[in-house]
SERO-491815 format. One record per residue: z, x negated, y of N, C-alpha, C in turn. Coordinates in steps of 0.2 Angstrom, whole numbers, plus 2048, in hexadecimal, padded with zeros to 3 digits. Atoms other than C-alpha are relative to their C-alpha. Example, Ala and Ser with C-alpha at 12.3 -4.5 7.8 and 13.67 -1.06 7.14 Angstrom:
# SERO-491815
8007FC7FA8277C27EA8007FC806/7FF8047FA8247BC7FB803804805/
# end
This chain:
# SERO-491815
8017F97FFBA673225F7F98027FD/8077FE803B9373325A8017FF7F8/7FF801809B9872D246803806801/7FC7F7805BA27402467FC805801/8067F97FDB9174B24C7FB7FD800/808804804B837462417FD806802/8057F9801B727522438018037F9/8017FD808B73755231807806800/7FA7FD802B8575D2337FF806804/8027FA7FDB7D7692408028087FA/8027F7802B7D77E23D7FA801800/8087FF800B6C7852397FE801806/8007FD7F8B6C78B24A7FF7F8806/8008087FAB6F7792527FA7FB7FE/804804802B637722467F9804803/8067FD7FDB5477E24E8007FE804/8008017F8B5977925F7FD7F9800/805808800B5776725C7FA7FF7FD/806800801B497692527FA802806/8067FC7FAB407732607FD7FA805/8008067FCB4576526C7FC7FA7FF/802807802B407562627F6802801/8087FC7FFB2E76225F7FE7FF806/8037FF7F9B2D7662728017F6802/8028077FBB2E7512777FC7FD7FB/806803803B2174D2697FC803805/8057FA7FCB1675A2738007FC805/8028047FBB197502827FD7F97FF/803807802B1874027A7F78007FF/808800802B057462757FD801804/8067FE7FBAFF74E2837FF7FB805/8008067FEB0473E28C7FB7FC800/804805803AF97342817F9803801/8087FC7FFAEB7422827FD7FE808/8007FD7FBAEC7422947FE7F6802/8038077FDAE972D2957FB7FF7FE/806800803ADA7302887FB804805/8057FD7FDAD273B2937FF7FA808/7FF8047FCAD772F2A27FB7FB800/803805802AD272029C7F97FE7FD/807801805AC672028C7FB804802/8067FB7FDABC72F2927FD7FE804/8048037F9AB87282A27FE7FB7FF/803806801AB571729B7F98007FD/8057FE805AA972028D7FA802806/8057FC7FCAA172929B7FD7F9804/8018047FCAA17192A67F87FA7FC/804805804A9770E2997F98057FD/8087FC804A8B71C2937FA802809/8067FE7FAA847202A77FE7F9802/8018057FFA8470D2A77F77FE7FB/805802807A7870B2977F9805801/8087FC7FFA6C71A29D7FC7FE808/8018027FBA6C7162AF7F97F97FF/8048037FFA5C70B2B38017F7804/7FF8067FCA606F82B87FF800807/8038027F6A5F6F42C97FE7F8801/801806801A5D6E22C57FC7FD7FA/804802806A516E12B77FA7FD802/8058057FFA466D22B97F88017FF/8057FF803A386D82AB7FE805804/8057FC800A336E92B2802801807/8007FD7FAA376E52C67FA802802/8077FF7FDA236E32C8800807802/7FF7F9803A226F32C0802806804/7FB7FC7FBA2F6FD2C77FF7FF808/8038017F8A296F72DA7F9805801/8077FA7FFA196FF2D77FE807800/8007FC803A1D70C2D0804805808/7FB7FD7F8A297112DF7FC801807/8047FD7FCA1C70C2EB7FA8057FF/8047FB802A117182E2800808806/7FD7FA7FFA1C7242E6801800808/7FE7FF7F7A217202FA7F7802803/8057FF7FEA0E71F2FC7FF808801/7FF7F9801A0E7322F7802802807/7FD7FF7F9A1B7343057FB800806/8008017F9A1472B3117F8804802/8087FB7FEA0173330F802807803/7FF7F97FFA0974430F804801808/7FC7FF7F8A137413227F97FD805/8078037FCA027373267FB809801/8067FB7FF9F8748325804805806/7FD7FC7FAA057503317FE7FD806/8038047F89FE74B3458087FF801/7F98007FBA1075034D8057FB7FC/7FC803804A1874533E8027F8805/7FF8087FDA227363488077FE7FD/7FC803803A2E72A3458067FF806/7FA7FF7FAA3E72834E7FD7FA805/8048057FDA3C71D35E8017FB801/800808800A3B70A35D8027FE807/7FE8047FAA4670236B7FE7F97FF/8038087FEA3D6F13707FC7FF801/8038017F7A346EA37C7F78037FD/8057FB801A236F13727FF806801/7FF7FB7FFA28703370801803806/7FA7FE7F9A3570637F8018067FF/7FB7F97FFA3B7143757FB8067FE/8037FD7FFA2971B3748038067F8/8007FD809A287293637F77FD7FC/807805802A1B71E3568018067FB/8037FC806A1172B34C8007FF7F9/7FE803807A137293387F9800801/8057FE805A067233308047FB7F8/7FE802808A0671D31B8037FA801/7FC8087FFA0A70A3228057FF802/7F87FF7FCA1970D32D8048037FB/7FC7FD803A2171B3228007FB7F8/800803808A1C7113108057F8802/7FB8047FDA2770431B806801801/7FC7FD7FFA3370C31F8058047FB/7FB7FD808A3871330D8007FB7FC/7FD807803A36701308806800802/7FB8017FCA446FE3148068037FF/7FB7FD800A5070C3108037FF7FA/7FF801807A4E7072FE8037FC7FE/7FE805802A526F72FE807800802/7F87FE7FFA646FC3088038037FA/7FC7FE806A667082FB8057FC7FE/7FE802804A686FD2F08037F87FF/7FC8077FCA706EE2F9806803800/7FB7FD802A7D6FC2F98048017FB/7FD7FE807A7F7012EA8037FB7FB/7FE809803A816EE2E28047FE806/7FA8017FDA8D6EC2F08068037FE/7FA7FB804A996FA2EA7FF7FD7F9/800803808A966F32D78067FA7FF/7FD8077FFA9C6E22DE807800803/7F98007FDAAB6E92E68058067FD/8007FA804AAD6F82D98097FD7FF/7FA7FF802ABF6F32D58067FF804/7FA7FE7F8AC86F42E6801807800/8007F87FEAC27062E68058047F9/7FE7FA804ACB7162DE7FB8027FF/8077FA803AC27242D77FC801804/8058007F9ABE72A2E77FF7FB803/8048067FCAB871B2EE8067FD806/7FA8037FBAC87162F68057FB7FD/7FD804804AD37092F58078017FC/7FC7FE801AE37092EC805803805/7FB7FE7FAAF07112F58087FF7FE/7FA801803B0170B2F2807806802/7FF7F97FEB0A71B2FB8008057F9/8037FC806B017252ED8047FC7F9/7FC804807B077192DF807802801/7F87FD801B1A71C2E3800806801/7FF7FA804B1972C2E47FF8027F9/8017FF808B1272D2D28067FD7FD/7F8804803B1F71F2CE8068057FE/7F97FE801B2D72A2D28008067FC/8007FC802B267392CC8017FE7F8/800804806B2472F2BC8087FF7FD/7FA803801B347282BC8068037FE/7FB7F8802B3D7392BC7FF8017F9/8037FD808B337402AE8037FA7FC/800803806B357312A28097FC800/7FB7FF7FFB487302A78038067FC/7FC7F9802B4C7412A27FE8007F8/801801809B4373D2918037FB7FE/7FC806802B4C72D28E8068047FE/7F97FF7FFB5D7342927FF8087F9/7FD7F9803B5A7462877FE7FD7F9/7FF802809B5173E2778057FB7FC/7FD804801B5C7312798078027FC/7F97FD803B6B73C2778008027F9/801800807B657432688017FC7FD/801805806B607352618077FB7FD/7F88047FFB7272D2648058047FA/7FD7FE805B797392577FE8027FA/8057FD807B6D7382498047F97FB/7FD805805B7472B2397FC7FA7FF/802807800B6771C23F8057FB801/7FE8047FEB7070D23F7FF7FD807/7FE8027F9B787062507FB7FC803/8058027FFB6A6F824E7FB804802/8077FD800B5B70224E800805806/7FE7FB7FBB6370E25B7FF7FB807/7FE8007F9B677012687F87FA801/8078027FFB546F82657FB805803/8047F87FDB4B709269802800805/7FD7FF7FBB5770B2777FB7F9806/8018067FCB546F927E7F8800801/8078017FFB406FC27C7FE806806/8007F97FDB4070E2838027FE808/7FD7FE7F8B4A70C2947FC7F9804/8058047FCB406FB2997FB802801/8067FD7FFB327032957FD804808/8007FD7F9B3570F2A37FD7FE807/7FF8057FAB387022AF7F77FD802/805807800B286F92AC7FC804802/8077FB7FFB1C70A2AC802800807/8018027FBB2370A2BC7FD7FD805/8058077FCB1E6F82C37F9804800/8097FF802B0C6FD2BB7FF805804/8027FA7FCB0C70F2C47FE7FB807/7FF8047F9B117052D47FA7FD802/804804802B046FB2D37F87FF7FD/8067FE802AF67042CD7F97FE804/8068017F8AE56FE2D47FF7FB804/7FF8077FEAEC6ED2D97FE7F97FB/802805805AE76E32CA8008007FA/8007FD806AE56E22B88098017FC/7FA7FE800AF76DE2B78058067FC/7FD7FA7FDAFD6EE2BC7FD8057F9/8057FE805AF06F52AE8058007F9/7FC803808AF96EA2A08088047FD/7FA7FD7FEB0A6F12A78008087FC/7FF7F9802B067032A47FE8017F9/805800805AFC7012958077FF7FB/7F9804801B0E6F728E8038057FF/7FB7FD801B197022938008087FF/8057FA806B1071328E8018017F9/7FD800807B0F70F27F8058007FC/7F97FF801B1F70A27B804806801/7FE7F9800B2571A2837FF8067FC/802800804B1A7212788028027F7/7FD801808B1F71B2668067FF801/7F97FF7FEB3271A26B801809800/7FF7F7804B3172E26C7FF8017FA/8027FD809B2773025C8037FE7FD/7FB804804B337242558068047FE/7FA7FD801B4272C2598018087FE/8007FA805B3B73E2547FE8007FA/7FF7FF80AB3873A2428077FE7FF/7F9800805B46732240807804803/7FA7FC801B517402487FD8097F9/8047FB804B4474D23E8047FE7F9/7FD803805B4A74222E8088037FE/7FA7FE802B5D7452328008077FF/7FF7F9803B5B7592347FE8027FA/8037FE805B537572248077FE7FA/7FD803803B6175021C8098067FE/7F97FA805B717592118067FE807/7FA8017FCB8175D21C8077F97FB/7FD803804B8F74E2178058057FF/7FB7F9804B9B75620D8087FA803/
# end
């Protein structure tokens, strides 16, 4: 049946439609890829440039340095809460205090901003160290969330399979070449899924969508040239 209804034997009228068609799933095939560029690359560029400006936290040569320069600055602080009298510190529960309220002065406060600082930044190299459990927002993956994308997904790249496929099933490539496309295309699917599913769980899952992405990808582009090629071609006589 498909050998007696080439594109090429189209009306000028059918040859618009399919043109339009194949044009409108380039558009998505693109924006697809735009939409991973800004995903991926952009936030990776951005990730390595706030990394490269950013101030080391662990730079050996200029800790002295940087110490000093830091207590410069708490000292500032701690003068300036020392000049206030009513200035006090929250109240120390132990057998010293009993809870009393301890007046600032430069010693206690310039201690106590050591103290806070070094948390900081105990925190912050803890998140570093456990940076790839977290999501974007600082959460872990959510597997709930991943199937719903899956399936969202799943539809979508279904519905594109199945309509460039139809096209593509009555253009004049050889049965070969048809049913390679075919076999790369519809696995592909399958796997972007796994990947989606999976997202946030390991690099794995990563490799997966990256794989099957692509593939879905150049399998479109593929099959709109070479149906663009058959509407280009002379009706058989």
């Amino acid at each position: 049946m498909p050998d007696k209804f080439r594109l090429n034997n189209l009306p000028g009228y059918g040859k618009l439609f399919v043109g339009l068609f194949t044009l409108l799933m380039l558009a998505v095939a693109g924006w697809a890829a735009f939409v991973v560029y800004l995903d991926k690359v952009v936030e990776l560029e951005e990730h390595y440039d706030n990394s490269y400006n950013e101030q080391p936290w662990d730079d050996d040569e200029d800790t002295g340095e940087d110490e000093a320069i830091k207590d410069a600055a708490r000292q500032e602080d701690a003068a300036l809460l020392a000049e206030d009298s009513d200035a006090v510190l929250a109240p120390i529960w132990d057998s010293t205090f009993a809870g009393r309220e301890v007046h600032v002065d430069s010693i206690s406060n310039l201690e106590k901003f050591r103290r806070k600082d070094s948390e900081m930044t105990a925190e912050h190299e803890a998140f570093l160290n456990d940076e790839e459990e977290y999501g974007e927002n600082g959460e872990t993956a959510d597997f709930e969330e991943n199937a719903k994308l899956a399936h969202v997904h799943i539809n979508g790249q279904t519905l594109l399979f199945f309509a460039i496929g139809l096209v593509f099933l009555f253009t004049t490539v050889s049965a070969g070449l048809k049913k390679t496309i075919y076999w790369i295309f519809g696995p592909a699917v399958l796997l972007h899924l796994v990947g989606l599913a999976g997202a946030g769980y390991g690099e794995l899952f990563e490799i997966f969508l990256f794989i099957s992405g692509a593939a879905i990808l150049l399998c479109i582009v593929a099959m709109a040239a070479l149906i663009f090629l058959d509407l280009g071609r002379k009706p058989d006589l």
